[in-house]
Structures are given as C-alpha cells and as structure tokens.
C-alpha positions in Angstrom: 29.9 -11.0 -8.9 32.2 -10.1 -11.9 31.2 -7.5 -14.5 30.5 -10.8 -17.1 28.4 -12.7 -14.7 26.5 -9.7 -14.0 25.8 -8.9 -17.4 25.0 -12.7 -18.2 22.4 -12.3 -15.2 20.8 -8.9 -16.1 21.1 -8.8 -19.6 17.3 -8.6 -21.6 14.6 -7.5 -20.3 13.3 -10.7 -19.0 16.0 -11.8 -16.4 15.1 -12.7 -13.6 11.6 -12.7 -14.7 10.7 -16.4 -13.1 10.9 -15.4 -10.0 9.4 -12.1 -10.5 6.3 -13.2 -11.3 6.1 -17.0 -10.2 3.1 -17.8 -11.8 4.1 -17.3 -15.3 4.3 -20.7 -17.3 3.4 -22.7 -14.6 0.0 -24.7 -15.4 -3.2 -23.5 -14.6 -4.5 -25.0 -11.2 -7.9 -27.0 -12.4 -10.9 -24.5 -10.9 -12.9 -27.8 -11.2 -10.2 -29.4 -8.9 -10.8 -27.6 -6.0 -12.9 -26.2 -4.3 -14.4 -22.4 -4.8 -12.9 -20.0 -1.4 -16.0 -18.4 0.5 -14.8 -14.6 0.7 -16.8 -11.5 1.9 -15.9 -8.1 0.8 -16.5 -5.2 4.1 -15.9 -1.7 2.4 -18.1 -1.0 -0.6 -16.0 2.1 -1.2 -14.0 2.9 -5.0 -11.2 0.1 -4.2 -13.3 -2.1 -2.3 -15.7 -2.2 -5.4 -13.6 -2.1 -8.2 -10.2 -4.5 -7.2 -11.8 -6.6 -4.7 -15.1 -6.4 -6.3 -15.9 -6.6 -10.1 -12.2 -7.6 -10.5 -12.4 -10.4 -8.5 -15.6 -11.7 -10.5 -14.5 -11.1 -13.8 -10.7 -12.5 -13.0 -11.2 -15.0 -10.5 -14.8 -16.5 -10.3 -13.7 -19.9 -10.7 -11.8 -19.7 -7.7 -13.7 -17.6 -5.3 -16.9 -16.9 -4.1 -18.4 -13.8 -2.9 -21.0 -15.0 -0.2 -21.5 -11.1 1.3 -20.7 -7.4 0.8 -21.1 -5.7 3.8 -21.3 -1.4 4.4 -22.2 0.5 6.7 -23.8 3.1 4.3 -26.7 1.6 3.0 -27.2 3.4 -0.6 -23.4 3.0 -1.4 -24.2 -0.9 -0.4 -26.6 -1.1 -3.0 -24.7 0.9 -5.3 -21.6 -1.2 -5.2 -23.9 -4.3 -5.2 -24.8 -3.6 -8.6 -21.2 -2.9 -9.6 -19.5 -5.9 -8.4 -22.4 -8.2 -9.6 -21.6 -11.2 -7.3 -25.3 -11.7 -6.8 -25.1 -12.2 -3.3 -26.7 -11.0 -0.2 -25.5 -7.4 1.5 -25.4 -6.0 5.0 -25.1 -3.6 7.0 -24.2 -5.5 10.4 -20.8 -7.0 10.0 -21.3 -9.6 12.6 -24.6 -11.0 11.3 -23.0 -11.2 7.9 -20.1 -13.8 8.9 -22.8 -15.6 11.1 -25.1 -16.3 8.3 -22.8 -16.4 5.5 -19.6 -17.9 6.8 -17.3 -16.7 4.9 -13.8 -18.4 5.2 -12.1 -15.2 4.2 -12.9 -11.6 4.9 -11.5 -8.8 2.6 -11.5 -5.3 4.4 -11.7 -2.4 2.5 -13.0 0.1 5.1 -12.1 3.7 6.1 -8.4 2.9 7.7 -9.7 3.8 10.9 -12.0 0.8 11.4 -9.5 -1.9 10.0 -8.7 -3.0 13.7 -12.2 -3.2 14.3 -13.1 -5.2 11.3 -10.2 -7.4 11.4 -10.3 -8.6 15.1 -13.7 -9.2 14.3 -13.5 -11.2 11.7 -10.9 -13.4 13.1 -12.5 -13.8 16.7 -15.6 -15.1 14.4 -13.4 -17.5 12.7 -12.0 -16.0 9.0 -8.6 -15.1 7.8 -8.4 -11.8 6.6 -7.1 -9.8 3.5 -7.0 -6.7 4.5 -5.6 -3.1 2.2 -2.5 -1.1 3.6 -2.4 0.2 6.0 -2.8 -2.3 8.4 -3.9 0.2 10.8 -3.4 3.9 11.9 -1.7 3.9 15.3 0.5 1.9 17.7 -2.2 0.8 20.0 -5.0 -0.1 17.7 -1.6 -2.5 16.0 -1.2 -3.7 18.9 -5.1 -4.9 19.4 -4.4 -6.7 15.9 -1.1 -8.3 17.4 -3.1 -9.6 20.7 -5.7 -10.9 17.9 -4.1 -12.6 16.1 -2.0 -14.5 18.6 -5.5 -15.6 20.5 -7.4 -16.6 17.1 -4.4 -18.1 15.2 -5.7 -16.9 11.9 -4.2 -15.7 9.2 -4.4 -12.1 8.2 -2.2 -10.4 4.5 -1.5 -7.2 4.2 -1.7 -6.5 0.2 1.6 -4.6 -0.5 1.0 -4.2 -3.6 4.3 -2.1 -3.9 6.4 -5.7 -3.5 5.0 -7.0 -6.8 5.8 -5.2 -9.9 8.5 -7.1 -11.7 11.0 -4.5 -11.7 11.2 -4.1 -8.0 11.3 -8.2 -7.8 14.2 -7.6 -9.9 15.9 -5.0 -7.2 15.1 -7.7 -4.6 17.1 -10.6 -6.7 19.5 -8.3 -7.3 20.0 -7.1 -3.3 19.8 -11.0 -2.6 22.4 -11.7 -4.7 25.1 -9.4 -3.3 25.4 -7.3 -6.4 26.4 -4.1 -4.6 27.6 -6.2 -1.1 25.4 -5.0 2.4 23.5 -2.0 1.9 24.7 1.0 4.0 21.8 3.6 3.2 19.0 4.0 1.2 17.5 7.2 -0.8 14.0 7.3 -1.2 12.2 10.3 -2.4 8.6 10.3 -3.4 6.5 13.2 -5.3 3.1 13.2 -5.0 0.8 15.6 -7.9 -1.2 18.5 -6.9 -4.2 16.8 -8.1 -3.4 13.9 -6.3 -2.9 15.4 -3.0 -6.0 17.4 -3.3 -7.9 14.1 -3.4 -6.7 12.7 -0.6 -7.4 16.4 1.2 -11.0 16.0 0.3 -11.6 13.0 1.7 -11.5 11.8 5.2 -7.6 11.3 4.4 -6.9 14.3 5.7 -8.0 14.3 9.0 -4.9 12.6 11.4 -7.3 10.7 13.4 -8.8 8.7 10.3 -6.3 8.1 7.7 -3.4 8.4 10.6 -1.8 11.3 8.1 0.2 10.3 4.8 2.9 8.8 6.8 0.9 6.0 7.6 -1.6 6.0 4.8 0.4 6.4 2.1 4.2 6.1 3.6 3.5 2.6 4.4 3.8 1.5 1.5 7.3 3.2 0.9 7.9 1.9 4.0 7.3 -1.7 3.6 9.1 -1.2 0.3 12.3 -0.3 2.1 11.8 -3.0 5.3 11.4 -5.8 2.7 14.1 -4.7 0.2 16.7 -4.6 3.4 15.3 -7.6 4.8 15.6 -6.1 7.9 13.3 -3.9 10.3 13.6 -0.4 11.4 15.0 0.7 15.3 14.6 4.4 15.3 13.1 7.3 13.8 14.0 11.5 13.4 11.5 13.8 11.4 9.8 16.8 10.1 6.8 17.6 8.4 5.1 20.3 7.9 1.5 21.6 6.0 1.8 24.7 3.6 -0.8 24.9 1.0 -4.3 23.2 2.1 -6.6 23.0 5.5 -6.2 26.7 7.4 -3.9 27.4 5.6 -6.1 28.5 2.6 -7.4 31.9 1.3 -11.5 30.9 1.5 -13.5 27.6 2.0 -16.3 26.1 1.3 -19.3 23.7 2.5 -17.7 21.2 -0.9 -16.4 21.5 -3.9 -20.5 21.3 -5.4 -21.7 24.2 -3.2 -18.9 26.8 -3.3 -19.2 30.4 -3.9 -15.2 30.4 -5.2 -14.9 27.8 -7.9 -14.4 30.1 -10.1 -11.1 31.5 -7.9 -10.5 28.4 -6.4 -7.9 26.1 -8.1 -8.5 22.5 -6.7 -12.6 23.2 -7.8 -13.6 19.9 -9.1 -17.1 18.9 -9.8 -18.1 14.8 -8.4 -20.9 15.1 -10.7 -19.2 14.9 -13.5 -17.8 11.5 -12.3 -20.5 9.6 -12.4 -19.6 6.2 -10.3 -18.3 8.6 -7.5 -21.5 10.7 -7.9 -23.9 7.6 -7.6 -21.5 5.7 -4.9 -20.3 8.8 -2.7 -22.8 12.0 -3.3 -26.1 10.0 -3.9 -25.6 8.6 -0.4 -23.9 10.9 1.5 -27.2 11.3 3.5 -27.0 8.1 4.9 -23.9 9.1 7.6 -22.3 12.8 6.2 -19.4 11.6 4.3 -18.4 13.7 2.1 -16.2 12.8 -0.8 -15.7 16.3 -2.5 -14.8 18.4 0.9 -13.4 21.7 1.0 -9.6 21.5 0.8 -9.4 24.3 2.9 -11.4 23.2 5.5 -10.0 24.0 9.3 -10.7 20.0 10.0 -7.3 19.2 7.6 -4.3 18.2 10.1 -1.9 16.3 7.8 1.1 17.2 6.1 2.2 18.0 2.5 5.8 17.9 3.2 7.6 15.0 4.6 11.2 14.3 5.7 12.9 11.8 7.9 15.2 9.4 8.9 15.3 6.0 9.5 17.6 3.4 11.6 17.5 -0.2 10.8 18.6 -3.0 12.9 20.9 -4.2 10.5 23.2 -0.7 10.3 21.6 0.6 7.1 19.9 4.3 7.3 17.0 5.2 5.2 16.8 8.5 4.2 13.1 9.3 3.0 11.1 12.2 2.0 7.8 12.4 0.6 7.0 15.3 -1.3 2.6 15.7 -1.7 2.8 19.3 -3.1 4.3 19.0 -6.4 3.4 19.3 -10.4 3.9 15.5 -11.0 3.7 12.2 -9.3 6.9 9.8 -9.3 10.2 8.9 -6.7 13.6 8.5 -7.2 15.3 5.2 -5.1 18.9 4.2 -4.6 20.9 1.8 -2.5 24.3 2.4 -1.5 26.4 -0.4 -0.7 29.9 -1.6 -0.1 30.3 -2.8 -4.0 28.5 -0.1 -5.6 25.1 1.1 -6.2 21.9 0.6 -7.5 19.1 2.7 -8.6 15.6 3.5 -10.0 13.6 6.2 -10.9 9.9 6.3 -12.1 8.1 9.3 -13.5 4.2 8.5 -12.9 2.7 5.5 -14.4 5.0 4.2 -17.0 5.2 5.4 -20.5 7.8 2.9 -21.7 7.5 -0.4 -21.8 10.2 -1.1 -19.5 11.7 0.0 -16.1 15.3 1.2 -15.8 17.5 0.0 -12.7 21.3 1.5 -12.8 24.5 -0.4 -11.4 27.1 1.7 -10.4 30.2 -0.3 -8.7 32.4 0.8 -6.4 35.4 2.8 -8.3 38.0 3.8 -5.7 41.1 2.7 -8.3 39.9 3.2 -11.6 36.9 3.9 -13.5 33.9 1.6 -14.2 30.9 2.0 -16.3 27.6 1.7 -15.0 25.4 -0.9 -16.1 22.1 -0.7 -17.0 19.5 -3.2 -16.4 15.7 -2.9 -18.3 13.2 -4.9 -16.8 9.8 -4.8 -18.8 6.5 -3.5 -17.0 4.3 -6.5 -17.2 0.2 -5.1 -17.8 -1.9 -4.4 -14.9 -2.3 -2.0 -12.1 0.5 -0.2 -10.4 3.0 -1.2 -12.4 2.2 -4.6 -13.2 2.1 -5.6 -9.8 -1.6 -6.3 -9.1 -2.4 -9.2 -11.4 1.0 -10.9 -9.5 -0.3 -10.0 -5.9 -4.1 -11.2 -7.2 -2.6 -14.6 -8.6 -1.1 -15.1 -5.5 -4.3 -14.3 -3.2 -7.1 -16.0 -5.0 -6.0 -18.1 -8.1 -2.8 -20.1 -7.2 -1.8 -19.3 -3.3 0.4 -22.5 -3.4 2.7 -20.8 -5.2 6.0 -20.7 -3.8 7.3 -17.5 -2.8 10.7 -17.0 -3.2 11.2 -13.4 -3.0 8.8 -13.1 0.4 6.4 -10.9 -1.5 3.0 -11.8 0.5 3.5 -10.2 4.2 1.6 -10.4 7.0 0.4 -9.0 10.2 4.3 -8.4 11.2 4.9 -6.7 8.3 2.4 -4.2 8.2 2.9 -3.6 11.8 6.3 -2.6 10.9 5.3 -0.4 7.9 2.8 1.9 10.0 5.3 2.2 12.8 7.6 4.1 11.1 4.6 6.7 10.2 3.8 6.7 13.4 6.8 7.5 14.9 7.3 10.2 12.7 4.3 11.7 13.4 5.6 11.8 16.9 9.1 12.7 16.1 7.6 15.5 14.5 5.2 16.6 17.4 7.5 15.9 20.8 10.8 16.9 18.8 13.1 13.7 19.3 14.2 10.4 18.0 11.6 7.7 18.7 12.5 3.9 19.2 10.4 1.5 17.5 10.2 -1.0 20.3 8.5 1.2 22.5 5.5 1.5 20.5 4.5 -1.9 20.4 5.8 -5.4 22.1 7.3 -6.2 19.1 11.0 -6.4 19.5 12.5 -4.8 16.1 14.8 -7.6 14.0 18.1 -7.4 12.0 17.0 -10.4 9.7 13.0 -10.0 9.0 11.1 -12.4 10.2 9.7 -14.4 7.4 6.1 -14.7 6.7 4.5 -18.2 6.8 
C-alpha cells in the first residue's frame, strides 16, 4: 500500500468504520418478526446483574427473554432479582432451573472457578452458552469444556469484549490489509491502578485456585487480544512474575476492610458501606456462604502476582512480548506491532478522555526518511471503549450479522487465551519454557481457526 492509498484509507475518523461496528446503518431487525430468545442468567454477582442483567432488559427486551436467574447465595439472588427486574422466577439449584424453565441460552456469570461446571452443565441439559472471560482457570477444567462441547454439539461464546471497540477493529483492518507486511513481534504492556489491583485483592481474585491469578483472569483478555490480532495461535511460553506489595507481604491485616483496627494506617481502607448496591448485594448476604467482598489485602490467603512479564511464541514466527504491570498510579497499556513494512501502534491512558483513539504508522525507512502517519479513530459511546454495545448487538439483537473481522470467538478461542496464563503460571513456578500443546489436545495453529 502506497503512502496515498493509505492516507485515502485511514484518513477521518470514520474509516473503516463499517466494518468496525457492522451494525451501524443497517435496518433494525423487526422484534415483532421473530421470535423472543429464552435466556437464563447463572451469576447474580455486580457484572452478572448489571450487563447481563438490567442492561439486557432495558436494551434488548424485545429480543430476549429472561426465563431464570439462578445463585447460589440466596439474599444476593433476591437482591439482584430486584435489580435486573425481568420478573421471572430465581433459584438456587442450577439444574432444576433449566429443567423447568428451559432456557435456550445460558449466560454464566459465576466465580471463574465454577465456569466449567456451569457450562458443561448447561450444554449436557441442552442450551448454548454465553459465558464472561475467562473461559476457565486451568488446563484440565479447559479441557472438560473441550470434551463437552464435542459430545453436546452446542454452541458456547466467549465475550471478548476487548475485540470490539472500533479502534482496535480498525488495527485488525489495518493488519488484514498488509499495511506494515507480516508481523514479526508484538509489544504489549499493560498498567493496572493501585486502586484497581486492590479490588481484585479483596475479592476471591486473589486466591490462584479461584480466579487462576491475573494471568488468566485478567491476561486473557490481552491475550485473546494479541491471538486474534495475529490471526494466529501461540506455541510456547517463558515468564516471571512476582508479588511485592499485598497478601504476606504486608505490614498488619485485618478480619475486612469494615472491621479493622488499622484503617486509619492502612492505605487500601475502603468502606463497602458506603457503596450501597455492593453493601446490599455482597455484605447483606455474606452470611449465606462467607464471601467476603471487602477482604483484607494483606491476608496470608493472597497467592497472585502484581508483577507480570513474559514471552510468547506464535505458530506463525511472530513473538509477543507482554508485561502486565497491577502495582502502578494509573490504569492504561501501550501496544505496537512490528512488521516487515513498518509499524503500528496504540496507546490508551485509562478510559478515554478524547473523543477519539490514536493509532501511529511508522513505515520501514532503511533509505530515506518517512513520516509517520497518524490515524484517529473515534471512541463510539458505551462500555470499555465502545466496545460493549457492538459485542451486545451482536449477541442478542442482530446475531445474523456478518462478521467480517472474526470478532465473536468461541470455545477455541478462549481456550487459547487462558493457556497462555497458564503456562505462565507454570513457567514461572517449574523455571522453563512451556509448550502449549501439552496442556491440552488442542494442536496450536499458524492460521486461527475461524469460529462458526
């Protein structure tokens, strides 16, 4: 691609924008047209409440509707009953929920732990599954979901969220098109707040054998990020990690942040209370089983890491180099592909403050000098980044849509994505490169396979 045709192609902040968001413009499918989708939500927790929840009824109630909520916490049931307003029955018995209800669809939303569980489940009793990243938390519970899903032949997404926003559709068009040749390496470097690390230390997140640590539970989506923007799937993995601040490593601790004799010395004090749909969904209930969402940060029971680093083979050639930084004083990542034409680039301070994203060109310059190009794309509104209201679309309101850019994934895909976590964690703990086909029977790819 010449310098003109590239500007031609990237210039404005809308190029490109068809395919970045697929639904845009096209006509409305008729809600009286078709049928209404029978879903169930399992996982009255903050996310399984508040997307799946009260967004799907006020967004997508002509399209879908909620037949059960299920939990296995009884209060928080209730509670999130009366927040997501479906008016429909609860439970607290998964199984006796599809059998009476029937939904075609389950949506999972539990602790990631139990995703396995709930989604083998739901598809030996006959539903496709929507299920939140991360698939799952270890190589053999993936490969349970694997074995699933070839016996039931249902269908299960993975909501990537992360593939959506319109300025990383944009990358992808832009990677498809050959506009820096065959990617060689990637950068990838994510920062994670203080504040938000701390929450995830709090809650069950920070215990290994729950949340699988932040490679899996929150790499996967950087992971997935990188595996779908190379279109090709990773081979082996190196890594390091370490934990520095939190868990035994702290000064003092606590029974919770509420009943603490050092809030006033403690810097991570934060009072549920004063929150108060996390007060009546998480601390109202917490009699029902001993969760607790406001733990002690410094609690002996923490076994993750706040500092990240590794590197990743793909099938394809390409090497990701990735660190993910959870210990620092604001949230945002830096990402760059390098490439035999040139370059291109994108970082993101936070949530964004502009009304656009900026993605830099930088082509190969071995003879003479050549100006980088810059190419604004514009945030559309919504959650993480605009990408929500795109992934939603695509779920619930128009799932005909074509997909040109392979944004929905699937049971492969997420497989993929927690794999790399999980070899970390044991590159990490037995000191050695770790092949990706040994964790699973799922024989890594240069080309992706699509999902269908």
């Amino acid at each position: 691609m010449d310098r003109r045709k590239f500007i031609a192609s990237t210039g404005a902040a809308a190029a490109g924008t068809f395919l970045a968001n697929p639904v845009t413009g096209m006509a409305a499918v008729n809600p009286q047209r078709r049928r209404k989708k029978r879903v169930a939500l399992v996982g009255t927790g903050v996310r399984g409440v508040g997307m799946y929840g009260s967004g799907l009824m006020r967004t997508y109630s002509d399209y879908v509707d909620m037949v059960g909520l299920c939990d296995t916490n009884p209060g928080r049931l209730q509670v999130g009953s009366r927040i997501v307003d479906a008016g429909c029955p609860t439970f607290t018995d998964l199984e006796e929920m599809i059998r009476k209800q029937k939904p075609e669809t389950l949506i999972v939303t539990t602790e990631d732990r139990t995703h396995h569980d709930v989604i083998i489940k739901g598809m030996e009793m006959g539903c496709d599954i929507i299920t939140e990243k991360p698939l799952t938390i270890d190589e053999v519970k993936a490969q349970a979901i694997i074995d699933a899903e070839r016996k039931y032949g249902k269908r299960v997404i993975v909501t990537f969220n992360y593939r959506y926003p319109p300025y990383r559709a944009r990358m992808k068009e832009l990677l498809m098109e050959g506009l820096i040749g065959d990617v060689t390496s990637v950068d990838f470097h994510w920062q994670i707040h203080h504040r938000h690390l701390q929450q995830y230390m709090m809650r069950w997140h920070g215990e290994s054998n729950r949340g699988g640590t932040l490679w899996v539970h929150k790499s996967t989506h950087h992971f997935d990020m990188v595996n779908w923007f190379l279109n090709s799937e990773p081979v082996q993995v190196q890594a390091f990690g370490a934990l520095e601040r939190f868990g035994s490593k702290g000064p003092f601790r606590g029974k919770n942040c509420r009943n603490c004799a050092y809030t006033s010395e403690c810097p991570y004090y934060w009072n549920i209370n004063e929150n108060e749909r996390l007060k009546t969904l998480y601390a109202d209930n917490e009699h029902y089983d001993g969760y607790i969402r406001d733990n002690c940060v410094f609690r002996h029971q923490i076994d993750i890491y706040d500092k990240h680093s590794a590197i990743v083979k793909y099938a394809n050639g390409a090497f990701l180099n990735y660190s993910l930084t959870a210990d620092t004083d604001y949230d945002g990542y830096w990402i760059t592909f390098n490439g035999t034409k040139g370059r291109l680039e994108s970082r993101v301070l936070g949530y964004p403050r502009k009304e656009y994203a900026e993605l830099v060109f930088t082509p190969v310059s071995i003879y003479n000098d050549k100006p980088a190009e810059v190419i604004k794309v514009a945030f559309d509104r919504g959650g993480h980044w605009g990408g929500d209201p795109i992934m939603l679309d695509k779920l619930f309101k128009d799932p005909d849509t074509p997909d040109p850019l392979g944004q929905q994934a699937g049971v492969r895909d997420g497989v993929m994505s927690i794999l790399i976590g999980v070899a970390a964690r044991k590159s990490i703990k037995e000191g050695r490169v770790i092949n990706i086909a040994s964790l699973t029977d799922l024989e890594p790819q240069v080309v992706k396979p699509a999902f269908t």
